[in-house]
C-alpha positions in Angstrom: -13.4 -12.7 -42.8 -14.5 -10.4 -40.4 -18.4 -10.9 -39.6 -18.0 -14.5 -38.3 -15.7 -12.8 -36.0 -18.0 -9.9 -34.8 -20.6 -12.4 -34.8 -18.5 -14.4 -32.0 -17.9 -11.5 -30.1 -21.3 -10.2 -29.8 -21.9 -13.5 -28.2 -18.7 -13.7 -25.8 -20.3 -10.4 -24.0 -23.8 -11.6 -23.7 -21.7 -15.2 -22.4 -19.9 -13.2 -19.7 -22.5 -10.8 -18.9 -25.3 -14.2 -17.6 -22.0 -15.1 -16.0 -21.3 -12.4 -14.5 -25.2 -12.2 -13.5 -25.1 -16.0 -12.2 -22.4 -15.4 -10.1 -23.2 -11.9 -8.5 -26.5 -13.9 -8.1 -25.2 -16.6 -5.9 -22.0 -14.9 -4.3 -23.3 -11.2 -3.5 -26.9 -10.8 -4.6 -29.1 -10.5 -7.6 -28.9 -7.7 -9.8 -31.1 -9.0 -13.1 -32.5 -5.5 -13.6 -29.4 -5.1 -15.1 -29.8 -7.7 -17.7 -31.6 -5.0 -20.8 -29.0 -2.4 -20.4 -26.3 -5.1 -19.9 -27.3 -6.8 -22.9 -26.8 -4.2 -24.6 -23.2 -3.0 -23.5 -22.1 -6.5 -23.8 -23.3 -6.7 -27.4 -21.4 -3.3 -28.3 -18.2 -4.5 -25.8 -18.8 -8.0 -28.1 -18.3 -6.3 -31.4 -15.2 -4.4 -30.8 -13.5 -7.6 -29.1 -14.5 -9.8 -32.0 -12.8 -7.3 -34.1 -9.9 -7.4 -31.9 -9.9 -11.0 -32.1 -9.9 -11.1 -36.1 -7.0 -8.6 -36.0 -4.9 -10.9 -34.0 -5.8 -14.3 -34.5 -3.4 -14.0 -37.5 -0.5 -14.4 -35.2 -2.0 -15.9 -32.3 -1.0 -19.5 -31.6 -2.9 -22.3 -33.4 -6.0 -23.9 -31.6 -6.5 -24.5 -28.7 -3.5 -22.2 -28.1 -5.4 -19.0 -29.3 -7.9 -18.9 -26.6 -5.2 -19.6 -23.9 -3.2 -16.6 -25.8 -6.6 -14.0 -25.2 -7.0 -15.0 -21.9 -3.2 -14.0 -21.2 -3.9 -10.8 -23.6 -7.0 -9.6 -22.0 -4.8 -10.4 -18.2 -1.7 -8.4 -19.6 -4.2 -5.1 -20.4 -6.3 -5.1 -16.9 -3.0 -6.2 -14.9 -1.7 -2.4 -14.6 -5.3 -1.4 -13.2 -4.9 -4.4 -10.7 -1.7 -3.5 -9.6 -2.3 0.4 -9.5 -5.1 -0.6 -7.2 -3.7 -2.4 -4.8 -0.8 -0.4 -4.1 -2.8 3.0 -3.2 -4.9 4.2 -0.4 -8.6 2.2 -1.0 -11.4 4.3 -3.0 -14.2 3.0 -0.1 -14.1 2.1 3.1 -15.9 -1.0 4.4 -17.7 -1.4 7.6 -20.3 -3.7 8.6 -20.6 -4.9 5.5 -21.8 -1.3 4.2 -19.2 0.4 1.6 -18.5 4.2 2.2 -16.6 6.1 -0.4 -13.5 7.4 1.2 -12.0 9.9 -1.0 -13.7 13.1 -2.7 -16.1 12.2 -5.8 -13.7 13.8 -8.1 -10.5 11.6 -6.8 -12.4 8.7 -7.8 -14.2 9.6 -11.0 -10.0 10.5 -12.2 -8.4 7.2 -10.9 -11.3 5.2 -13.0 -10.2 7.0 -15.7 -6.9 7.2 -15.6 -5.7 4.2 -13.5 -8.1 1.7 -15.4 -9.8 3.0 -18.9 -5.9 5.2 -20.0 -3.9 2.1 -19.0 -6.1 -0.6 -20.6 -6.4 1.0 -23.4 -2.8 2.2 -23.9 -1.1 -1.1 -22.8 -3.6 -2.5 -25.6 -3.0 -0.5 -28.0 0.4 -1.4 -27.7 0.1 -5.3 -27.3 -2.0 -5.0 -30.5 0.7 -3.4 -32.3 3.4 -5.9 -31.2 0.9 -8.6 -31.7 -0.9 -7.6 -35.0 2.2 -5.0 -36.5 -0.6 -3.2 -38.0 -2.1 0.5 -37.0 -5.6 -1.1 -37.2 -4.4 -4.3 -34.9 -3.3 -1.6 -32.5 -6.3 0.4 -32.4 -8.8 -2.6 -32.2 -7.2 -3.9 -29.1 -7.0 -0.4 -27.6 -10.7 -0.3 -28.1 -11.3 -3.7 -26.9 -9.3 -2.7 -23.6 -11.0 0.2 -23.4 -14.0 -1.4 -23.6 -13.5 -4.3 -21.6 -12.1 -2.0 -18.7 -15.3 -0.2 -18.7 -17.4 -3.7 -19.0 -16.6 -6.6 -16.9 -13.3 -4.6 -15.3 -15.3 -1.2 -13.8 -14.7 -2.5 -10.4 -10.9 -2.5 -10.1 -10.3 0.3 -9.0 -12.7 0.5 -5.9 -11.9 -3.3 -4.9 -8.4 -2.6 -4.9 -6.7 -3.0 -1.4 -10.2 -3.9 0.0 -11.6 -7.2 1.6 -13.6 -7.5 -2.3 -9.8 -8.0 -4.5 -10.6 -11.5 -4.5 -14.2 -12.2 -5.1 -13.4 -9.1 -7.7 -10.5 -10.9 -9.3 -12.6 -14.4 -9.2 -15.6 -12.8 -10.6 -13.6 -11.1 -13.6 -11.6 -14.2 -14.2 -14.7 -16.1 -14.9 -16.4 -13.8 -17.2 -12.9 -13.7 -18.8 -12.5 -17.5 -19.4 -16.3 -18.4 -20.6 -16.4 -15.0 -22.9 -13.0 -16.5 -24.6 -14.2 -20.2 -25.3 -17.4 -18.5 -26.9 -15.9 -16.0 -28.9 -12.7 -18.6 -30.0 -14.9 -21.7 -30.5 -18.4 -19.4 -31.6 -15.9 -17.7 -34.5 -14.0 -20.9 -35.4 -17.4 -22.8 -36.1 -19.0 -19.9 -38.2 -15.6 -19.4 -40.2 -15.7 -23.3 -40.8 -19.2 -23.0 -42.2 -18.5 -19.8 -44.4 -15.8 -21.8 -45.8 -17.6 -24.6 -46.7 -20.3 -23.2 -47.6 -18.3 -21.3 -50.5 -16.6 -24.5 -51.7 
């Protein structure tokens, strides 16, 4: 059944956005005037994840293997992006603390979109289809990348080979792991209850 699944998804982005928020909060600095728009973004990022999810849980491993397996799944799409970035020339400089964009506006608007949103969306596209061996499997996790990229992942590319990959990669890991246990446990629960509930 798909709802319970949507459900769970719209509540793994609103999970990893306050982490993300909680986190910025204490490690760099607040940015809570975020939270509306964020909300929002993370409810729409949600939905197409969940559906992700309920296209691939099929042939995911059983609990508490699945959420392990969409961890590694969401890793496999952004690793590209991560890699991409840290083996070119560094989208800002960093002085003094103050960051200084270092190549032409139009260098940087194409590597976000091609190094990050193109790759995350094609290398999940094509994890969906191996995982899910259906067209929809494959275009549900290509949105999901896509989505995700443009979520919780937008700052790959300019962290890449800068004194931030680490508190970047830390950051992203985090929102990662707690948007998983929501959406695996949040979906298994409802699913549970729908069952029952029609016995």
């Amino acid at each position: 059944m798909l709802t319970p699944h949507l459900i769970a998804g719209v509540l793994a982005g609103m999970a990893g956005l306050l982490v993300f928020l909680i986190i910025h909060h204490y490690w760099i600095r607040p940015i809570w005037f975020i939270l509306p728009f964020g909300l929002f973004i993370a409810g729409l990022g949600g939905l197409a994840v969940g559906w992700a999810y309920h296209e691939l849980s099929p042939n995911l491993p059983a609990p508490p293997w699945n959420g392990l397996a969409f961890v590694a799944l969401i890793g496999i799409i952004l690793a590209p992006a991560i890699l991409l970035a840290e083996i070119r020339q560094p989208l800002f400089s960093i002085a003094e603390g103050e960051a200084e964009l270092a190549v032409p506006i139009w260098y940087a608007v194409a590597v976000f979109i091609l190094e990050l949103l193109v790759t995350a969306a094609l290398v999940g596209g094509l994890a969906g289809w191996l995982i899910g061996h259906t067209p929809r499997a494959a275009l549900a996790t290509a949105l999901a990348g896509f989505i995700f990229a443009l979520g919780p992942g937008h700052n790959i590319p300019f962290l890449g080979s800068t004194p931030g990959t680490l508190k970047g990669i830390v950051i992203l890991l985090a929102i990662i792991l707690s948007a998983t246990i929501v959406l695996v446990k949040s979906s298994s629960l409802m699913s549970g209850y729908i069952m029952n509930r029609s016995i």
